[in-house]
C-alpha positions in Angstrom: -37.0 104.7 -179.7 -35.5 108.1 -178.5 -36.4 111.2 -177.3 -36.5 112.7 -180.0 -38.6 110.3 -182.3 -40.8 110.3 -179.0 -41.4 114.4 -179.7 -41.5 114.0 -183.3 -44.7 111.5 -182.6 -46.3 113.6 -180.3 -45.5 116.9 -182.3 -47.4 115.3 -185.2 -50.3 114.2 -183.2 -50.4 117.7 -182.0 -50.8 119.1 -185.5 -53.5 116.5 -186.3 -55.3 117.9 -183.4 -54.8 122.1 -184.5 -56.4 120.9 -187.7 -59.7 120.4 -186.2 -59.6 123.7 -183.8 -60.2 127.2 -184.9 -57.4 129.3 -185.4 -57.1 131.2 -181.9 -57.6 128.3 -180.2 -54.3 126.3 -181.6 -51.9 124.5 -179.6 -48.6 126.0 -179.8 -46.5 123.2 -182.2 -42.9 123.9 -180.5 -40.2 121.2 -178.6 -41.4 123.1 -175.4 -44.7 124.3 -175.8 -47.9 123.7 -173.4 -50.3 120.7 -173.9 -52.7 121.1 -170.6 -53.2 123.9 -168.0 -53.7 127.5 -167.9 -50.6 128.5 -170.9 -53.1 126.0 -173.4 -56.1 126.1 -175.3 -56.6 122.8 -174.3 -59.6 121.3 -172.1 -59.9 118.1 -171.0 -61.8 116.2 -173.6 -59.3 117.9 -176.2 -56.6 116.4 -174.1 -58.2 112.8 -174.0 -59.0 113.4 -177.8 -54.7 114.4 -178.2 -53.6 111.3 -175.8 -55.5 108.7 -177.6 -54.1 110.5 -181.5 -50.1 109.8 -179.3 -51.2 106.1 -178.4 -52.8 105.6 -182.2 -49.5 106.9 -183.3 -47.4 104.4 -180.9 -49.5 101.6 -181.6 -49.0 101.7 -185.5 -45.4 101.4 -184.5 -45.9 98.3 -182.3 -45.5 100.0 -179.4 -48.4 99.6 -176.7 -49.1 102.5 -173.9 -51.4 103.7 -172.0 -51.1 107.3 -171.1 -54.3 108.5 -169.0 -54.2 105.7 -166.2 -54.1 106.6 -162.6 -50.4 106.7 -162.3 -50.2 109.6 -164.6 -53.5 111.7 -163.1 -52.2 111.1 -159.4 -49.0 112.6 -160.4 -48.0 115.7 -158.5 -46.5 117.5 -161.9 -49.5 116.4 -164.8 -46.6 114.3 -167.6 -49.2 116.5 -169.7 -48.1 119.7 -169.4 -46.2 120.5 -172.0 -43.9 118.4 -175.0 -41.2 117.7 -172.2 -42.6 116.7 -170.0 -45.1 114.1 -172.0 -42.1 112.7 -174.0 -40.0 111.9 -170.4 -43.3 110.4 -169.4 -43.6 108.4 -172.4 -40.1 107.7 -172.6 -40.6 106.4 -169.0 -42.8 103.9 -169.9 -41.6 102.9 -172.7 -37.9 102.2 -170.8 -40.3 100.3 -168.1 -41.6 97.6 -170.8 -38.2 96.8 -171.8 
């Protein structure tokens, strides 16, 4: 799986997550826009709530992860903060397993 496919994934889970949040508090659907800190709507339980729609989304694909373990939260730079930086992270693991 590429990059892109990896985006296209989370993109989509990202739009399944706008459709239950009120209008002004929408994540931004865009190749670079912000999934967790200060530039998004986000909290934390809507981030666990978003992480668990991208490992759904893998897993119905055959594809295993785990995304909120202790590697990723005792990261320096959060591999949540925006679509970039989640798909390297994912892409990461996913390059790991093989």
């Amino acid at each position: 799986m590429d990059q892109n496919q990896i985006r296209d994934i989370v993109m989509d889970a990202m739009r399944t997550t706008n459709l239950a949040r009120p209008a002004e508090s929408q994540l931004e659907i865009s190749s670079t826009g912000p999934i967790f800190g200060a530039a998004s709507p986000l909290d934390s339980l809507g981030l666990v709530a978003l992480l668990l729609d991208v490992e759904e989304a893998f897993q119905s694909r055959g594809y295993d992860l785990a995304l909120s373990d202790a590697s990723a939260m005792s990261r320096t730079r959060s591999p949540f903060r925006d679509v970039p930086a989640l798909v390297s992270y994912i892409d990461g693991l996913m390059s790991a397993r093989t």
